[in-house]
C-alpha positions in Angstrom: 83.1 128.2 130.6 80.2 126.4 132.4 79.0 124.1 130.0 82.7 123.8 129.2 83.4 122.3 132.8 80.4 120.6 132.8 81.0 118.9 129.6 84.3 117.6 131.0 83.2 116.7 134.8 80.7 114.9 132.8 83.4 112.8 130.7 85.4 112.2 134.2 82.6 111.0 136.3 80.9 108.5 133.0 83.8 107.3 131.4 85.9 104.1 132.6 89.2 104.7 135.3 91.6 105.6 133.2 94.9 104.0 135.8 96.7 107.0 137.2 94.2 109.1 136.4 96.0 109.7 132.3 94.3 110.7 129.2 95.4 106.9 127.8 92.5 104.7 127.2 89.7 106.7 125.4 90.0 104.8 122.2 86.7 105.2 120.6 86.0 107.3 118.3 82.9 109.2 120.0 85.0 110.0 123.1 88.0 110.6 121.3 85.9 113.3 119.5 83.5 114.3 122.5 87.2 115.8 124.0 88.7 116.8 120.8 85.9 119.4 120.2 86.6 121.9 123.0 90.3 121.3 123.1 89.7 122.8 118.7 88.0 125.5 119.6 90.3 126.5 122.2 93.0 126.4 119.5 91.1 128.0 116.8 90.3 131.2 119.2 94.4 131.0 120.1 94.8 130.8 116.7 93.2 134.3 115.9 94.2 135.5 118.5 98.3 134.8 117.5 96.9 136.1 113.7 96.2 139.3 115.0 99.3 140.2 117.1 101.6 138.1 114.7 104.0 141.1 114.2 104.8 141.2 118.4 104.5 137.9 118.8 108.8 136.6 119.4 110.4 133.6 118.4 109.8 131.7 121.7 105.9 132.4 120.8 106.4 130.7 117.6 108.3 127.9 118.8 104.8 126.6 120.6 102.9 127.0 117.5 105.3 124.8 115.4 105.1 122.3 117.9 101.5 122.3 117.4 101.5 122.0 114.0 103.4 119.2 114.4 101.5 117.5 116.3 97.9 118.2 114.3 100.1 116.9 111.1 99.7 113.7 112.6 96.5 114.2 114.4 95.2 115.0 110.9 96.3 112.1 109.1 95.3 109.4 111.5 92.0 110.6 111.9 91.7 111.2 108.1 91.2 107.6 108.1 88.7 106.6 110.8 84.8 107.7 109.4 83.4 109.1 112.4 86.5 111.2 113.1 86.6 112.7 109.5 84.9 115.7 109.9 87.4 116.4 112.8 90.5 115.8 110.4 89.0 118.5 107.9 89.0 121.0 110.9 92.1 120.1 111.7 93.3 120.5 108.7 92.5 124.1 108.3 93.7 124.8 111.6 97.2 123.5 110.3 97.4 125.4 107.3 96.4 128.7 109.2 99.2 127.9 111.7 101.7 127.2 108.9 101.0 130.5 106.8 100.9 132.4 110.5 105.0 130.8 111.0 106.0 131.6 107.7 104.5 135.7 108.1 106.4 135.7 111.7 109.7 134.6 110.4 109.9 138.3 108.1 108.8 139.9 111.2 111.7 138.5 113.5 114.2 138.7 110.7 113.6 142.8 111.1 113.0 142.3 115.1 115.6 140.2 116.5 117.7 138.9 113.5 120.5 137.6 116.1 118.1 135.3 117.5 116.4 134.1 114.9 119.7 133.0 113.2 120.1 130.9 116.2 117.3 129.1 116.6 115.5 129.3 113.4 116.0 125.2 113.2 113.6 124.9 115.8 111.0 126.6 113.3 111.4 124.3 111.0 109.1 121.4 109.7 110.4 118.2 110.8 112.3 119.5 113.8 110.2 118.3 116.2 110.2 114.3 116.6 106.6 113.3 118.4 106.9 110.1 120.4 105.7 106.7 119.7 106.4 105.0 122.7 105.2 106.0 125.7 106.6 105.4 129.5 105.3 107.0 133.1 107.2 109.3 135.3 109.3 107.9 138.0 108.2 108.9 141.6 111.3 107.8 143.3 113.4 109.7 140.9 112.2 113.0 142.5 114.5 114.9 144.2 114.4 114.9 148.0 115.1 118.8 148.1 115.6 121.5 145.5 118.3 124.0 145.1 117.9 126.9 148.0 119.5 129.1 145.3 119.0 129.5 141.8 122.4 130.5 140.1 120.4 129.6 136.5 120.2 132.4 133.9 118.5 132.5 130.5 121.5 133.8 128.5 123.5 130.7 130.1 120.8 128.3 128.3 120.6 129.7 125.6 124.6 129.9 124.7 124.1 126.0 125.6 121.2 125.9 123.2 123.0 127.6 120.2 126.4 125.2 120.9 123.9 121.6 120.8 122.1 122.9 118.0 125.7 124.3 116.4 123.9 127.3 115.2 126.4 129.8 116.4 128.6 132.2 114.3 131.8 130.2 114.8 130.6 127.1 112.5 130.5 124.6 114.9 129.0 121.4 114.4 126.1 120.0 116.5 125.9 118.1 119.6 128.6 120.5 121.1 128.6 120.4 124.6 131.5 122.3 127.2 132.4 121.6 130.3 130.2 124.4 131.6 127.1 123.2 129.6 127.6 120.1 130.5 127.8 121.1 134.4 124.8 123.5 133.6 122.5 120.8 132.0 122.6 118.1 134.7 123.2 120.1 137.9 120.8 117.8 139.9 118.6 120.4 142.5 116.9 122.4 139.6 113.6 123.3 139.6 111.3 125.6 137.6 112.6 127.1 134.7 115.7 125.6 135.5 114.8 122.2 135.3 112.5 122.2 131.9 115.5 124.1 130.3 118.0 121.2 131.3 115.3 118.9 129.8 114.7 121.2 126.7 118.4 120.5 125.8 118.4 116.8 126.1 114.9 117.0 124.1 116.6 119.0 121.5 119.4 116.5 121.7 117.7 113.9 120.6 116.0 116.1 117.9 119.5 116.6 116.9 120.5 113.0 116.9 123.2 113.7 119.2 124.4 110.4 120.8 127.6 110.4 121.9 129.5 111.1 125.3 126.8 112.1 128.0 124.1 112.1 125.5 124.3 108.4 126.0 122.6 109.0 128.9 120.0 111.1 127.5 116.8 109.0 128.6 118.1 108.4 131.7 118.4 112.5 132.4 114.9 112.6 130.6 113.5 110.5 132.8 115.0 112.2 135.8 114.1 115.8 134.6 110.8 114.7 133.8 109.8 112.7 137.3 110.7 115.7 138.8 108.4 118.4 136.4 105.3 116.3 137.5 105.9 116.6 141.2 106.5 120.2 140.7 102.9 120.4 138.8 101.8 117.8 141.1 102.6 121.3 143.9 101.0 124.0 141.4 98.0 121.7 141.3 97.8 121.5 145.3 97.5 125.4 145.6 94.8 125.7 142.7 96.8 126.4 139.9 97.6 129.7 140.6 98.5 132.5 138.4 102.4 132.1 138.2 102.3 128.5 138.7 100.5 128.2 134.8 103.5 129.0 132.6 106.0 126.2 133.8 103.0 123.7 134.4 101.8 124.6 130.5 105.5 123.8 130.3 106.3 121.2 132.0 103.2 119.3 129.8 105.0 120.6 126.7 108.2 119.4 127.1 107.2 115.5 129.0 104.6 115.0 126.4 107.0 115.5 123.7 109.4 113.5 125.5 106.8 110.3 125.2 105.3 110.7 129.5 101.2 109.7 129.0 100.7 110.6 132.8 100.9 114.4 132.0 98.3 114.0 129.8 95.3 114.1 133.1 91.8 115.1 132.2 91.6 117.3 134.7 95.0 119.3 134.0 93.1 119.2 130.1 90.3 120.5 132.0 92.1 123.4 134.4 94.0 124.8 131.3 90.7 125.1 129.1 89.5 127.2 131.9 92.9 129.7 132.0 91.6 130.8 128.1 90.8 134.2 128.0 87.5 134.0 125.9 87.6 137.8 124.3 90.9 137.6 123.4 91.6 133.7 122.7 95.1 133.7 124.7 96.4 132.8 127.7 97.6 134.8 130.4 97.2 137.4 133.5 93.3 136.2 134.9 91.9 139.5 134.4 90.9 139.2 138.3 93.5 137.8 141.0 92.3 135.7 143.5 92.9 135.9 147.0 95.4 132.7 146.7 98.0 134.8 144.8 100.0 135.9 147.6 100.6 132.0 148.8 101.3 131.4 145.1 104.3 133.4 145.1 105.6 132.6 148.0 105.5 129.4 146.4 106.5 130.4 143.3 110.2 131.6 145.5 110.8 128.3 146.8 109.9 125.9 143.6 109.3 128.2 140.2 112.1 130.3 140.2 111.5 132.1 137.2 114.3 133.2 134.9 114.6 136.6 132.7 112.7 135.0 129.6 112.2 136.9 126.2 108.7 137.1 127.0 106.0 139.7 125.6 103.3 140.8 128.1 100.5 142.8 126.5 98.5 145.8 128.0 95.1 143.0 128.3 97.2 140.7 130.2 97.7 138.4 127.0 101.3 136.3 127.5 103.0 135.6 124.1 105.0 132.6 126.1 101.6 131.1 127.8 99.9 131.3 125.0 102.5 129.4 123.5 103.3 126.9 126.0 99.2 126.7 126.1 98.7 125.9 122.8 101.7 122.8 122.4 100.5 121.4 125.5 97.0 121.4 124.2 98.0 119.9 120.8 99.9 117.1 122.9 96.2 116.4 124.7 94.7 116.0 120.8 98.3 114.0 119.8 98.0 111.4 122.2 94.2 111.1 121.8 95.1 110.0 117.8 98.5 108.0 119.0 97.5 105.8 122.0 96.8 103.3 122.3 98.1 101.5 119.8 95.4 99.2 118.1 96.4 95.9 119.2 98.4 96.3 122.2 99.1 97.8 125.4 102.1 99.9 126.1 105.1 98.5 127.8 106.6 101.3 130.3 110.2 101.6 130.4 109.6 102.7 133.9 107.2 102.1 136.6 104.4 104.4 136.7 103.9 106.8 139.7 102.0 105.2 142.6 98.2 106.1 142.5 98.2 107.9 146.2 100.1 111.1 145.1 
C-alpha cells in the first residue's frame, strides 16, 4: 500500500484546494482518472473476493454491491463518452456485469438460506431501486446534536419491522409508505447515534426510494439533513482517534448512506485515502486488521459512548473478512467513482440547499 498512499498524498499536496477539503472539483479527465484507477482495483479484488464466498455472503452483503452497481451504471455511461476516460468505462463495464451475474447467483443462495428475509427485502436488490442524487448540498454543523443518547434502547429487529412496513413487503399485504406510531417514534427519536442514527436515515432514504410523500415524509429532507449533519460529526470522532478498528463499519456507512442522500462533503480524499488502506490485499475484503494496534482499547471505549453497535445479520469469517464491511466498503467506494463522473456539472456550480460545514472542524 505504499505507493498506493503515495500516489494519493501526491494528488492532495499538487492538486488545487478543493473548499472543505471534498472530492468536488477534479473535473478533468486525467485527475478524474489518476483517482479512479486505484479506487477499480480496489473493487475488482472486492469483487473476487465476494465471487468466491458468494454462497455465505447474506442479503445485507448484497445490498452494498447493488448499490455499487448502481452507481458504476452511471459511472459507465458518462465516461463512455469522454475519450480519455474510455478505457476506464470498458473496465467499468466488466466490473458491472461481474457484479450483476454475482447478485443474480446470491439471490438462489438466500432463497435456500434465509427465505423469510429475502422476501422482505428482495426490493432493495433490485435494479432501479436505488435513486443516485443529482443535486448535491453540504452537511449542516449546527444541526449536530449537542449530546447523544446515554442509552441506546435501539434494536435491529425493531428496524427492520419498520423497514418491511415503509417498503410494504410484509405478509399482511400492506401497501408502502406505512408508517406506526412506534416507527414513527423510532425513526426520529432525536439523540441517536451509531447504528441508530444511519438506520433512522436508511428509512427516510428508502422513503424517498419509495416515493413516499405524505404525512411526516413531508419532512423527509429536513430529517435527512438532520441525520446526516450528525453521521459526519460522528466520522469527524472516528477520524480523530485514527480510524480505528470498530469505528470503520459505521464510517463506511455513514459515507454510504450521505452520499446516496446527495452530501459531497463525505466524499474527502483523505477518508478515499484511509479506506483504500483498510483493504485486506490477500483476500480483497474488508475487515478485522489482521494486527490490532495499541489504539484499540481507546477505540472501544469510544465505540460505548458514540457507536453503539446493534445485533446486525453480519457474517465474520475465520481470516477476519466482514461480509457487512466489505459491503459498506464497496458502496461507499462506488459513491467516490459516482461523484467523480456526476460533479460538477459542466456549466455550473452547485447551489447548496444548506450551508456547508465551517472549514475549522
Amino acid at each position: 500500500m505504499a505507493s498506493l498512499g503515495l500516489l494519493l498524498l501526491l494528488l492532495l499536496t499538487a492538486l488545487p484546494p478543493l473548499g472543505c477539503y471534498s472530492l468536488p472539483g477534479l473535473d478533468t479527465a486525467q485527475s478524474k482518472a489518476t483517482i479512479a484507477d486505484p479506487i477499480l482495483s480496489a473493487l475488482e479484488r472486492a469483487t473476487i473476493f465476494l465471487e468466491q464466498r458468494l454462497p455465505e455472503i447474506n442479503l445485507d452483503g448484497m445490498v452494498g454491491v447493488r448499490v455499487l452497481e448502481e452507481q458504476l451504471k452511471s459511472v459507465q455511461e458518462k465516461w463512455a463518452q469522454e475519450p480519455l476516460l474510455q478505457p476506464l468505462s470498458l473496465r467499468v463495464g466488466t466490473l458491472r456485469e461481474k457484479l450483476e451475474a454475482a447478485i443474480q447467483r446470491s439471490l438462489l443462495y438466500l432463497k435456500l438460506s434465509d427465505p423469510k428475509y429475502l422476501r422482505e427485502f428482495q426490493l432493495t436488490l433490485q435494479p432501479g431501486f436505488w435513486k443516485l442524487p443529482h443535486a448535491w448540498i453540504h452537511t449542516n454543523a449546527s444541526l449536530v446534536y449537542p449530546t447523544f443518547e446515554p442509552q441506546d434502547s435501539f434494536s435491529e429487529e425493531s428496524s427492520d419491522a419498520c423497514l418491511v412496513q415503509l417498503l410494504g413487503t410484509g405478509t399482511d399485504s400492506s401497501e408502502p409508505c406505512g408508517l406506526s406510531d412506534l416507527c414513527r417514534s423510532l425513526m426520529t427519536k432525536p439523540g441517536c447515534s451509531g447504528y441508530c442514527l444511519s438506520h433512522q436515515m436508511l428509512f427516510f432514504l428508502w422513503a424517498r426510494m419509495r416515493g413516499c410523500t405524505q404525512g411526516p415524509f413531508q419532512q423527509s429532507q429536513d430529517y435527512i439533513n438532520l441525520f446526516c449533519a450528525n453521521m459526519m460529526d460522528l466520522n469527524r470522532r472516528a477520524e480523530a482517534i485514527g480510524y480505528a478498528y470498530p469505528t470503520r463499519d459505521i464510517f463506511m456507512e455513514n459515507i454510504m448512506f450521505c452520499g446516496m442522500g446527495g452530501f459531497s462533503d463525505f466524499y474527502k480524499l483523505r477518508w478515499l485515502e484511509a479506506i483504500l488502506t483498510w483493504q485486506k490485499q490477500r483476500e480483497g475484503c474488508f475487515g478485522e486488521p489482521d494486527a490490532e494496534d495499541e489504539e484499540l482499547s481507546k477505540a472501544i471505549q469510544y465505540q460505548q459512548h458514540f457507536l453503539r453497535r446493534v445485533k446486525r445479520r453480519e457474517k465474520q469469517f475465520s481470516d477476519g473478512c466482514s461480509s457487512h464491511n466489505t459491503a459498506t466498503a464497496v458502496a461507499a467506494l462506488g459513491g467516490f467513482l459516482y461523484i467523480l463522473a456526476e460533479y460538477p456539472p459542466a456549466n455550473r456550480e452547485p447551489h447548496p440547499s444548506t450551508p456547508p460545514p465551517p472549514s475549522s472542524r
